[in-house]
C-alpha positions as YAML, in Angstrom:
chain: A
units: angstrom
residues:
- id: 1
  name: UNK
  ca: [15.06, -3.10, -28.68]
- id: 2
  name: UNK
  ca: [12.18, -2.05, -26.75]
- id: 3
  name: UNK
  ca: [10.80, -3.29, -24.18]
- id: 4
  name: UNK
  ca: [7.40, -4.24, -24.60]
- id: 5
  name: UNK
  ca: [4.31, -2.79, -22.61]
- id: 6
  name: UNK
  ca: [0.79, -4.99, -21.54]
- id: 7
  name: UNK
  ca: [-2.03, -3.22, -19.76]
- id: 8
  name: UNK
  ca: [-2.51, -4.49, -15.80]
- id: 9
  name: UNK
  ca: [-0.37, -7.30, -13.91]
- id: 10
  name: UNK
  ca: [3.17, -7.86, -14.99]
- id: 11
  name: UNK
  ca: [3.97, -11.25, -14.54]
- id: 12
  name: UNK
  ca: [6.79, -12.09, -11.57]
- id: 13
  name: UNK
  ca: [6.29, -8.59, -9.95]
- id: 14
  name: UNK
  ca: [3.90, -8.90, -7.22]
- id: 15
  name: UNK
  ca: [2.58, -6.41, -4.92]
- id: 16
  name: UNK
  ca: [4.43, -5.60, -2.34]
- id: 17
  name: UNK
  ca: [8.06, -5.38, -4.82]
- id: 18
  name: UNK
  ca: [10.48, -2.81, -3.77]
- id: 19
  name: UNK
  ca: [12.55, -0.46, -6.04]
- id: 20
  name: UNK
  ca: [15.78, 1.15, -5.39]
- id: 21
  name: UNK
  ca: [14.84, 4.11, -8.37]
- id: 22
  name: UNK
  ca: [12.54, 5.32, -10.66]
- id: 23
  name: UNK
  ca: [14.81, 3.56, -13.24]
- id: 24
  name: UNK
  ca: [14.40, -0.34, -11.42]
- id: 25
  name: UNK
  ca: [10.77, 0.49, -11.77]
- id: 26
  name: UNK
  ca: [10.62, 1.39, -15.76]
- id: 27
  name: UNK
  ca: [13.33, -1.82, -16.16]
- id: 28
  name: UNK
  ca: [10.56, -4.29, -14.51]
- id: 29
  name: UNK
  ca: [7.84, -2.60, -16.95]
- id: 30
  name: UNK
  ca: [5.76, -0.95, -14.50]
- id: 31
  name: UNK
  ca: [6.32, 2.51, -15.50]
- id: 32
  name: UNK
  ca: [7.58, 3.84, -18.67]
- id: 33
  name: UNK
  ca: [9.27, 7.28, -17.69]
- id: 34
  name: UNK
  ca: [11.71, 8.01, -15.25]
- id: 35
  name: UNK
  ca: [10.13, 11.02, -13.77]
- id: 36
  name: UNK
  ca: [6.05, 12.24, -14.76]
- id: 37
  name: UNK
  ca: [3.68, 10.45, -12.65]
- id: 38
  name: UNK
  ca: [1.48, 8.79, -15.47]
- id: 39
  name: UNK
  ca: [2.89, 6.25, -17.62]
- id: 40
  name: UNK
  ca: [0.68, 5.57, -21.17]
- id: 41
  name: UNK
  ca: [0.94, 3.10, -24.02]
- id: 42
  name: UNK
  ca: [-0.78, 2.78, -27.40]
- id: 43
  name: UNK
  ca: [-3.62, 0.62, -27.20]
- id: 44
  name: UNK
  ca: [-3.55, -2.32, -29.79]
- id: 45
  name: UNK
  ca: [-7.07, -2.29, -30.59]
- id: 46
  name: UNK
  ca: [-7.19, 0.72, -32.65]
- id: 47
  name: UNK
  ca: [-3.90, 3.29, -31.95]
- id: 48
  name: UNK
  ca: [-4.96, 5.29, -29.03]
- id: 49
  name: UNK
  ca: [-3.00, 6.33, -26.23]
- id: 50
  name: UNK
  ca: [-4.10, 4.75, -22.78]
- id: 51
  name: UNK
  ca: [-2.32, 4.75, -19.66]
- id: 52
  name: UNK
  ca: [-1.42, 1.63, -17.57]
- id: 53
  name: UNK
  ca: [0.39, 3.24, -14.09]
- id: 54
  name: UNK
  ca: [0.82, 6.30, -12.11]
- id: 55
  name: UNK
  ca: [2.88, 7.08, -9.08]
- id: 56
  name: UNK
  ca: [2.05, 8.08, -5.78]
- id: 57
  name: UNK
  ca: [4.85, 10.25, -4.80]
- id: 58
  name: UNK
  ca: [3.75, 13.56, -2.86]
- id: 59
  name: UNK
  ca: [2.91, 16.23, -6.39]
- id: 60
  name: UNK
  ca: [-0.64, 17.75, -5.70]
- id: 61
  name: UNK
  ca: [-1.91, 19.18, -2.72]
- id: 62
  name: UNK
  ca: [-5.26, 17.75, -4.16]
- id: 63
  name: UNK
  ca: [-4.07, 13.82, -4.11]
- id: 64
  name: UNK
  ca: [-5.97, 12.21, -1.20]
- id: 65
  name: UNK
  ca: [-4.82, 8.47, -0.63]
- id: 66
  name: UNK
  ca: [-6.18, 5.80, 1.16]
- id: 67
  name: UNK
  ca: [-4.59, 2.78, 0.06]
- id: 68
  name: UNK
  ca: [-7.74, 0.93, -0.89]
- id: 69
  name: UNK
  ca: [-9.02, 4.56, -2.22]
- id: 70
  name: UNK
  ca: [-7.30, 7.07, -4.17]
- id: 71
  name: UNK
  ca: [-8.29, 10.20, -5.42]
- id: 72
  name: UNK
  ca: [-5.24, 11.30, -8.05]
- id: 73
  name: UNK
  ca: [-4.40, 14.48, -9.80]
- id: 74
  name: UNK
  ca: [-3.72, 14.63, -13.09]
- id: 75
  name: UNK
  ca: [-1.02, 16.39, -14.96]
- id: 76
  name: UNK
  ca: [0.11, 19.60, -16.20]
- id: 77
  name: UNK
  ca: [2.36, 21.17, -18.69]
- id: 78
  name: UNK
  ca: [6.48, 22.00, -17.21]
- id: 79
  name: UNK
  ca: [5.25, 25.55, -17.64]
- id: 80
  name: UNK
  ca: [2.19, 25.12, -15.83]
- id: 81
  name: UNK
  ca: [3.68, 24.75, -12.50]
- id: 82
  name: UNK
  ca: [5.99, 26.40, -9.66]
- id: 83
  name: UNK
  ca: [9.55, 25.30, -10.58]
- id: 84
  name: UNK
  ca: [10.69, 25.66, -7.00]
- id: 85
  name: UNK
  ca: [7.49, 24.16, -5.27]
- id: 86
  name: UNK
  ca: [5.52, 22.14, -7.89]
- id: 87
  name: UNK
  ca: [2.37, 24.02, -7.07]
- id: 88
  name: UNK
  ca: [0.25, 24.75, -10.11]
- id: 89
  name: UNK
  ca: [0.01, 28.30, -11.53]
- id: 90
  name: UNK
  ca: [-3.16, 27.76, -13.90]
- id: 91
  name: UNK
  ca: [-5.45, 25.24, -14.53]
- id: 92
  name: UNK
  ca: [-5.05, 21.71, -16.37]
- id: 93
  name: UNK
  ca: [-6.37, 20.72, -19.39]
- id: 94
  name: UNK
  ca: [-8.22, 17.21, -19.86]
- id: 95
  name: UNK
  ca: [-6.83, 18.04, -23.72]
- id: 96
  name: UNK
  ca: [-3.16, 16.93, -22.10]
- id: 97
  name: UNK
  ca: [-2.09, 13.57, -24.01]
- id: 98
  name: UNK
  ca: [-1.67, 12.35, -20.00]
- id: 99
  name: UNK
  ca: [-5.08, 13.50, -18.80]
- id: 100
  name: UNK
  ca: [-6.62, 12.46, -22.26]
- id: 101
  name: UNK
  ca: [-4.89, 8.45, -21.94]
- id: 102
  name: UNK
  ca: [-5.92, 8.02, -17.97]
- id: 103
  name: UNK
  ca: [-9.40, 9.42, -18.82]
- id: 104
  name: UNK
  ca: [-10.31, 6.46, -21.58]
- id: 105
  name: UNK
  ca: [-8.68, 3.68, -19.47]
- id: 106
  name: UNK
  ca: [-11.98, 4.80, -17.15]
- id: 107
  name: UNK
  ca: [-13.73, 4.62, -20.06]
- id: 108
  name: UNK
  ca: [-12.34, 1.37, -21.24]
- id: 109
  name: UNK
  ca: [-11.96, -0.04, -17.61]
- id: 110
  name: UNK
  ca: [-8.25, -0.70, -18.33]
- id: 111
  name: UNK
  ca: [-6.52, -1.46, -14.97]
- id: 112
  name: UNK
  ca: [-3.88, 0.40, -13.44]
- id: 113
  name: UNK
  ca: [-0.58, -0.22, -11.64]
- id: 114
  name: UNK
  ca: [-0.07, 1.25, -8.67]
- id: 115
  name: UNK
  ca: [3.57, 2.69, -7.72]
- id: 116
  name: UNK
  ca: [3.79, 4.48, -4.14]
- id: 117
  name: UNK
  ca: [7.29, 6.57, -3.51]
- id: 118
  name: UNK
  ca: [8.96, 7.84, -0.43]
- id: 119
  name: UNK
  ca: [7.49, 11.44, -0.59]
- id: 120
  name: UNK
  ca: [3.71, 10.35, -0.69]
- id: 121
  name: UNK
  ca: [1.54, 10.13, 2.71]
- id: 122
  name: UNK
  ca: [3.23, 8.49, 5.77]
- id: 123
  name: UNK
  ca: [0.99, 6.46, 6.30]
- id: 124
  name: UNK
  ca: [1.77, 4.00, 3.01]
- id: 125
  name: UNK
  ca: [4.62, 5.08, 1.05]
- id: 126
  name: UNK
  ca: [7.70, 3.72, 1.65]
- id: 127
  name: UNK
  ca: [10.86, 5.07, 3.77]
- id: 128
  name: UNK
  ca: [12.65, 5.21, 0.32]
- id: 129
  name: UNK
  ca: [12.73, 4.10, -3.19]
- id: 130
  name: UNK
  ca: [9.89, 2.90, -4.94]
- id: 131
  name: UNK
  ca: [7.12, 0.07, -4.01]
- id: 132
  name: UNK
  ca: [4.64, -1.96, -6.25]
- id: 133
  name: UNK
  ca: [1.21, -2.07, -4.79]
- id: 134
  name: UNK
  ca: [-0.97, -3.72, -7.00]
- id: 135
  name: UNK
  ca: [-3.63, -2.78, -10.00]
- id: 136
  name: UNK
  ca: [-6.44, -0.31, -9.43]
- id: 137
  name: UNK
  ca: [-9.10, 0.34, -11.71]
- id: 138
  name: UNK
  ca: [-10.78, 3.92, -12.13]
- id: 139
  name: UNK
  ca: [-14.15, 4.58, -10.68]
- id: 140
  name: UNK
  ca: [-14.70, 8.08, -11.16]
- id: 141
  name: UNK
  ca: [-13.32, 10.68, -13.09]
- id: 142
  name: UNK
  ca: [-14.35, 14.66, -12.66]
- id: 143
  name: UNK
  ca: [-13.22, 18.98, -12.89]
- id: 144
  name: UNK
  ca: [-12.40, 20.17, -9.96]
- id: 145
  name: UNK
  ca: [-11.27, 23.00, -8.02]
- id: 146
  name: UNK
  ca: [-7.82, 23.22, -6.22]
- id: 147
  name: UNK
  ca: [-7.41, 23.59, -2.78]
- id: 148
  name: UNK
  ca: [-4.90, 26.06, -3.47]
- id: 149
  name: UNK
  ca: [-5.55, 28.85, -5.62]
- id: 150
  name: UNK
  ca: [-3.57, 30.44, -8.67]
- id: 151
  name: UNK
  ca: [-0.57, 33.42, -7.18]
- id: 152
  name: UNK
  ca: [-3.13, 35.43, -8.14]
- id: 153
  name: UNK
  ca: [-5.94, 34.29, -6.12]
- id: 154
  name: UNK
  ca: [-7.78, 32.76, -8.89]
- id: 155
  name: UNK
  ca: [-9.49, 29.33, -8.68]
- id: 156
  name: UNK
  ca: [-7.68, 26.59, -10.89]
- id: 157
  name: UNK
  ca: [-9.67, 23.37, -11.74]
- id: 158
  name: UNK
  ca: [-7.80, 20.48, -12.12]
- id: 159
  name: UNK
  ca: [-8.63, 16.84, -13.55]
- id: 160
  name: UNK
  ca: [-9.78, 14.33, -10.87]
- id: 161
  name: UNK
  ca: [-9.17, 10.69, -10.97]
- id: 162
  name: UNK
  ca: [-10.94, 8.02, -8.36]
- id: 163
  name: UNK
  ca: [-9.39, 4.73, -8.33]
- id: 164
  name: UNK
  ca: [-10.29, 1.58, -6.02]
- id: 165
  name: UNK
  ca: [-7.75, -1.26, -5.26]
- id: 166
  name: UNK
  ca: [-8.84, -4.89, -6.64]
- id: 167
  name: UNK
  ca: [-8.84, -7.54, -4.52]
- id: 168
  name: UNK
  ca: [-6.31, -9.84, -3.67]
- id: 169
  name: UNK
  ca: [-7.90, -12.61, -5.39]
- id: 170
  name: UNK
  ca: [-7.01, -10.23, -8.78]
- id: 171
  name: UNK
  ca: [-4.01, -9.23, -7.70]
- id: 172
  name: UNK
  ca: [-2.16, -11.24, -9.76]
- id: 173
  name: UNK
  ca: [-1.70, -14.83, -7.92]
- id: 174
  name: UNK
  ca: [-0.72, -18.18, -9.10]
- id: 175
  name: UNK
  ca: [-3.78, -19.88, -9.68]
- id: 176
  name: UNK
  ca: [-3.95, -21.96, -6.59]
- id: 177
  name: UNK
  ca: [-3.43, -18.40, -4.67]
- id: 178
  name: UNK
  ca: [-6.22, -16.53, -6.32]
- id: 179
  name: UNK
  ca: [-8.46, -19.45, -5.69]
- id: 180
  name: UNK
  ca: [-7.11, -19.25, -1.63]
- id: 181
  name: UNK
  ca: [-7.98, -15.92, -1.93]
- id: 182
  name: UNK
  ca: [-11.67, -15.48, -3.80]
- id: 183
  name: UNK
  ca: [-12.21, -18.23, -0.51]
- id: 184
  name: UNK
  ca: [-10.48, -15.92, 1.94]
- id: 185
  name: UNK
  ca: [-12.97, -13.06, 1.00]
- id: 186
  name: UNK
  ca: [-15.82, -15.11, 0.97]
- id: 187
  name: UNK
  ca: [-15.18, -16.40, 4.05]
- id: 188
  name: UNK
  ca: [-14.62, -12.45, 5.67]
- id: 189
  name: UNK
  ca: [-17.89, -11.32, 3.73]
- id: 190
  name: UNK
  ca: [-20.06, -14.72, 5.14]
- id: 191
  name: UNK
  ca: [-18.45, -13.41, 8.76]
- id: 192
  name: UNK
  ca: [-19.58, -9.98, 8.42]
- id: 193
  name: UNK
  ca: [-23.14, -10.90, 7.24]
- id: 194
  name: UNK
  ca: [-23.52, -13.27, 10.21]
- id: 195
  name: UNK
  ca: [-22.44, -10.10, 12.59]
- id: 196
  name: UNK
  ca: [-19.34, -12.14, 13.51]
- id: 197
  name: UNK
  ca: [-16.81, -9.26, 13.21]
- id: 198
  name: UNK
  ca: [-13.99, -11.11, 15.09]
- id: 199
  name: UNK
  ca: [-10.85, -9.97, 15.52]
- id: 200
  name: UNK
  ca: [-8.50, -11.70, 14.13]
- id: 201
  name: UNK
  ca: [-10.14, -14.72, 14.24]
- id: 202
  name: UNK
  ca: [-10.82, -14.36, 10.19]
- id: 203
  name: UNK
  ca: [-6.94, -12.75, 9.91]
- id: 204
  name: UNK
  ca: [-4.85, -15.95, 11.51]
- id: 205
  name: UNK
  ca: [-6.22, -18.21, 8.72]
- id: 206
  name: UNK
  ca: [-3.42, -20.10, 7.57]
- id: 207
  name: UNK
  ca: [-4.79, -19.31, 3.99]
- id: 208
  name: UNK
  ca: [-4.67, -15.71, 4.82]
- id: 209
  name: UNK
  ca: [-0.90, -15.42, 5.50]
- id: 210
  name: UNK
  ca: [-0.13, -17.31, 2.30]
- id: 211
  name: UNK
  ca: [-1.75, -14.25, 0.57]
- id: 212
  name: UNK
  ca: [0.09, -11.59, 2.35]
- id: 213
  name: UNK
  ca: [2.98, -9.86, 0.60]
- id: 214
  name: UNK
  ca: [6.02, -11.57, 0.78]
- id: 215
  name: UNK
  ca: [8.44, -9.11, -0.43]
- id: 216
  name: UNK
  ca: [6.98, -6.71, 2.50]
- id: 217
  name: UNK
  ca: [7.58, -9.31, 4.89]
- id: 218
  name: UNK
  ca: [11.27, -10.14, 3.43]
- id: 219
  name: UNK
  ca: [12.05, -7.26, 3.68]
- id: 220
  name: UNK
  ca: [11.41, -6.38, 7.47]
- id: 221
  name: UNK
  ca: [11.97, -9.50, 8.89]
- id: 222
  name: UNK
  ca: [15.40, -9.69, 6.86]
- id: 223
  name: UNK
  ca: [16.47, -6.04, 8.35]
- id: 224
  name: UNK
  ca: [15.86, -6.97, 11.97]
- id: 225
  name: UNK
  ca: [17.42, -10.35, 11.51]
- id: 226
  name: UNK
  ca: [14.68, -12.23, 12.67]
- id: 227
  name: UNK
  ca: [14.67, -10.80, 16.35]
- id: 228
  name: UNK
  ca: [10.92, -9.95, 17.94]
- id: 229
  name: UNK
  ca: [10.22, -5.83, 17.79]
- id: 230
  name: UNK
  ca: [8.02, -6.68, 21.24]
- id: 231
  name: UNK
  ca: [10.34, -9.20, 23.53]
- id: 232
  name: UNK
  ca: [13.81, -9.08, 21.87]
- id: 233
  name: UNK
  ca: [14.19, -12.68, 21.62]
- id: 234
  name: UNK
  ca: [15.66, -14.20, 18.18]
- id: 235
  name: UNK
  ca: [14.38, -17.84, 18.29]
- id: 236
  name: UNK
  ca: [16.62, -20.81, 16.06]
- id: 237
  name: UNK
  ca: [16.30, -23.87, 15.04]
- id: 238
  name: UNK
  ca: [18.45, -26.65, 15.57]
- id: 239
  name: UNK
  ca: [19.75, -26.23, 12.19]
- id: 240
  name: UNK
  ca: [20.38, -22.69, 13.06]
- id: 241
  name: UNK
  ca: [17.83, -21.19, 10.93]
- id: 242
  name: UNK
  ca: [16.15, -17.93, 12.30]
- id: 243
  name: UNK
  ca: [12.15, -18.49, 13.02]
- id: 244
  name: UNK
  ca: [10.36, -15.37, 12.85]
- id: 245
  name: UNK
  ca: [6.55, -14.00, 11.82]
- id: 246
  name: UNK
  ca: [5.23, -10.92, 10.63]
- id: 247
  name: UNK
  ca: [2.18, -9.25, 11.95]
- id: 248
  name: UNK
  ca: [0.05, -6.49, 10.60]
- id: 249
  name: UNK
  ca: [-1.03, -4.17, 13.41]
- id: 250
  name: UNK
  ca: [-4.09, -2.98, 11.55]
- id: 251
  name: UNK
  ca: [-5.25, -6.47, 10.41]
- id: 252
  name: UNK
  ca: [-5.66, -6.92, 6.58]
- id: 253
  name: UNK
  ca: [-9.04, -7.61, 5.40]
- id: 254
  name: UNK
  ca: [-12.61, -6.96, 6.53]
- id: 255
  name: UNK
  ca: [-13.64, -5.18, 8.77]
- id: 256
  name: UNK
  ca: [-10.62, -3.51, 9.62]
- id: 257
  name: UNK
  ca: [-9.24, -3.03, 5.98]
- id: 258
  name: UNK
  ca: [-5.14, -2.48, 6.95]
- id: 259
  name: UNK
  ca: [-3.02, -1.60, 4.25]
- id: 260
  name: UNK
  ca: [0.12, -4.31, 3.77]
- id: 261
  name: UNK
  ca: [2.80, -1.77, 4.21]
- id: 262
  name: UNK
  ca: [6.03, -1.57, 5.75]
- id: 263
  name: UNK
  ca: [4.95, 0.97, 8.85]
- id: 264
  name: UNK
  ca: [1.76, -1.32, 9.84]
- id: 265
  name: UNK
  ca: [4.05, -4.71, 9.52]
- id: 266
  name: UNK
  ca: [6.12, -5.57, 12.76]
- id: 267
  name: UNK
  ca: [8.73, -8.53, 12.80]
- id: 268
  name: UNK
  ca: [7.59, -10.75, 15.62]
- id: 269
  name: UNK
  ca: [8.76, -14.31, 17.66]
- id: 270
  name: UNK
  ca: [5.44, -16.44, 17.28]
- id: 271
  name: UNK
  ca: [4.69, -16.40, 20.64]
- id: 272
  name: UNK
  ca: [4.08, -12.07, 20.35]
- id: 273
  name: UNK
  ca: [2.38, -12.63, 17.39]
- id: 274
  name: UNK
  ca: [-0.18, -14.43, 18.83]
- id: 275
  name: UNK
  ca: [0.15, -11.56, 21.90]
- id: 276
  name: UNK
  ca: [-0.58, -9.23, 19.64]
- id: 277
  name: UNK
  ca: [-3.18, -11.00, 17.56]
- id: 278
  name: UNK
  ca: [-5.34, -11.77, 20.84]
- id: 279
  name: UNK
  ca: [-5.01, -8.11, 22.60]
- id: 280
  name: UNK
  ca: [-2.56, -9.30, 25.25]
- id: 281
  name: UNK
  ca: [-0.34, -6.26, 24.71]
- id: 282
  name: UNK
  ca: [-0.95, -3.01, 22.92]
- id: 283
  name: UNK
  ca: [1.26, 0.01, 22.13]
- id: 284
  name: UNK
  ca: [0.91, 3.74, 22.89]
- id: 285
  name: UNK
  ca: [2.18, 5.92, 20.00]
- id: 286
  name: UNK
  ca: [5.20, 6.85, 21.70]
- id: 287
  name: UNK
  ca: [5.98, 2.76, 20.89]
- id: 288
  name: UNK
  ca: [5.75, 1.90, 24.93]
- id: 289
  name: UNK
  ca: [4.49, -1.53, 25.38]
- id: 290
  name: UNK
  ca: [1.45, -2.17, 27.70]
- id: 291
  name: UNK
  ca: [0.70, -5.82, 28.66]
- id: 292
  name: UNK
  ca: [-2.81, -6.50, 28.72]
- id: 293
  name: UNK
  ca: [-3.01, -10.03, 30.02]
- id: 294
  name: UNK
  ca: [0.41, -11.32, 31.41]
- id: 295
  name: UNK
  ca: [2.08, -14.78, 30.48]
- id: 296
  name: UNK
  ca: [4.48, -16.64, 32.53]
- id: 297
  name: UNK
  ca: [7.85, -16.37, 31.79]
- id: 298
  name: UNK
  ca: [7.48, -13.83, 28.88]
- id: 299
  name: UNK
  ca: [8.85, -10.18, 29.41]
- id: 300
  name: UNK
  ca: [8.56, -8.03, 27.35]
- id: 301
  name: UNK
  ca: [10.52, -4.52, 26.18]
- id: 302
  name: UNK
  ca: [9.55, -1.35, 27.17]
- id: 303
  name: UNK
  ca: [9.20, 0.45, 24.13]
- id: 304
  name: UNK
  ca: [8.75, -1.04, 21.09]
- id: 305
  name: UNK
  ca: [12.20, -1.74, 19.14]
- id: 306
  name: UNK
  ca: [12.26, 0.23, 15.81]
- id: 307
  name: UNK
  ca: [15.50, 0.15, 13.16]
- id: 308
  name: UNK
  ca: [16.94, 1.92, 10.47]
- id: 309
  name: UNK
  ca: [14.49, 3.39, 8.24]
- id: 310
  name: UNK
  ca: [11.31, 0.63, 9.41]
- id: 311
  name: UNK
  ca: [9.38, 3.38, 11.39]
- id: 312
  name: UNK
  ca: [5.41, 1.85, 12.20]
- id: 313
  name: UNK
  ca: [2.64, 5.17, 11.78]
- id: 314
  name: UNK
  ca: [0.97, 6.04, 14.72]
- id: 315
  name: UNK
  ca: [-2.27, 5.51, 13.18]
- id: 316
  name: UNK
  ca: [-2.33, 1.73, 13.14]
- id: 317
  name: UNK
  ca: [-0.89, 1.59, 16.56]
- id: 318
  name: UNK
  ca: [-3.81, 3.49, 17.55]
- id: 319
  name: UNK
  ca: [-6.09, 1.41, 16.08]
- id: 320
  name: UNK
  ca: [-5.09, -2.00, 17.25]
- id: 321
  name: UNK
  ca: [-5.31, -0.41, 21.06]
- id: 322
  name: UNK
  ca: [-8.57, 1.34, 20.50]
- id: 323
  name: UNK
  ca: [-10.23, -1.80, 19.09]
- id: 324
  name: UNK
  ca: [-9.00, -4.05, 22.13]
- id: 325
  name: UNK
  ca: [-9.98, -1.35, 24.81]
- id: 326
  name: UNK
  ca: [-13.65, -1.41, 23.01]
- id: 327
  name: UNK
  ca: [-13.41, -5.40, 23.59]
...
């Protein structure tokens, strides 16, 4: 039997969900091949083909991603491209069934799901398997020319996709969630008209962190067992019960605009997290710590404490110490 397919959110995967394989991802519906990077269904309405996801995973020279922005490639014929390196030997056709279903889900304004793997930019993919990060819709679609020509020198023009990142508040929530969240982002955008860019004043809103993804927490707080990445310390409870926070470097949400990935997520005691929140230490990309405004009886590591494959990118660490040094 098979299984069957809906356009945008499937329920009880949320953003954030982490997949072992290309074949956990088809099983929880997100995707329905195993390997090409745009997945398509038949639209109910009248028979044609549209797609629903695509995965980020490192194909074109030509992708450009920046988590809330995307700019995809689309796809080409087996024969069209380099066996050995992927790269495209002539140009693609917006008559490929592929191109053809992601170009009227623009059309339509169909959303899509979002899968990032381990071979796409640093900066968001994950350190392996497979990650859920939410439904995009497309804003622009266009020809254009490859940054790397044909073997023989030839220009090859390729099919363009631009796709933007809903917000959380249609990302899928319970309803009480989505309604935290359509507040949350009304409550950034009233801050930023008023010329109240504080950081993270809006960020540490209790209503905030409810919105955050869980599974990307879970999943770094789980591997370091609870213990602070800044001061080392692994705080229980009295029923022995690990207490621990996570903490995006680059915060989430205007005007900063972090992406909720596993390299700009650190595993803190609450005591750093506030630390960090407030500017009272910063990192260098080499992970040393600096303290910025000492508190009594707190030391802290050196270097930043890293594990197994959690690895933060240098770009958020250099953010959240350019920011405070402009404070």
């Amino acid at each position: 039997m098979g299984i069957e397919r809906v356009i945008g959110r499937i329920e009880g995967v949320v953003p954030g969900a982490h997949f072992d394989s290309r074949m956990d991802v088809k099983d929880a519906k997100l995707h329905q091949a195993n390997q090409k990077g745009i997945s398509s269904l038949i639209d109910k309405k009248d028979g044609r083909r549209i797609a629903d996801a695509i995965v980020l995973n490192g194909g074109y020279v030509d992708d450009d991603d920046r988590w809330t922005h995307l700019r995809y490639t689309g796809a080409s014929e087996v024969k069209d491209r380099d066996s050995n390196t992927g790269r495209l030997l002539r140009s693609q056709s917006w008559s490929h069934d592929d191109n053809a279903a992601l170009r009227l889900s623009f059309e339509r304004g169909y959303e899509i799901r979002v899968i990032r793997g381990y071979e796409g930019d640093k900066r968001y993919s994950p350190a392996k398997g497979y990650r859920y990060d939410g439904v995009y819709r497309i804003v622009a679609i266009r020809t254009a020319m490859s940054k790397c020509p044909a073997p023989d020198g030839s220009d090859i023009e390729i099919c363009q996709f631009d796709l933007e990142r809903l917000p959380d508040s249609e990302q899928g929530h319970t309803a009480p969630e989505a309604r935290a969240a359509k507040a949350l982002e009304e409550l950034e955008e009233l801050s930023m008209q008023s010329g109240e860019e504080k950081y993270p004043e809006v960020r540490t809103v209790s209503v905030q962190r409810l919105m955050r993804s869980v599974a990307t927490a879970r999943r770094v707080k789980e591997l370091y067992g609870g213990e602070c990445q800044l001061c080392g310390r692994r705080l229980l409870g009295p029923d022995g019960a690990v207490h621990s926070q996570g903490a995006h470097i680059r915060p989430l949400g205007k005007p900063h605009n972090g992406p909720d990935v596993e390299q700009n997520f650190l595993c803190v005691c609450p005591n750093c997290h506030v630390r960090l929140d407030v500017g009272a230490v910063v990192m260098d990309e080499d992970l040393s710590i600096t303290v910025r405004a000492a508190m009594f009886g707190e030391v802290l590591l050196p270097k930043l404490k890293t594990k197994g494959w959690h690895r933060v990118h240098p770009d958020y660490i250099r953010y959240h110490r350019e920011w405070w040094e402009k404070q």
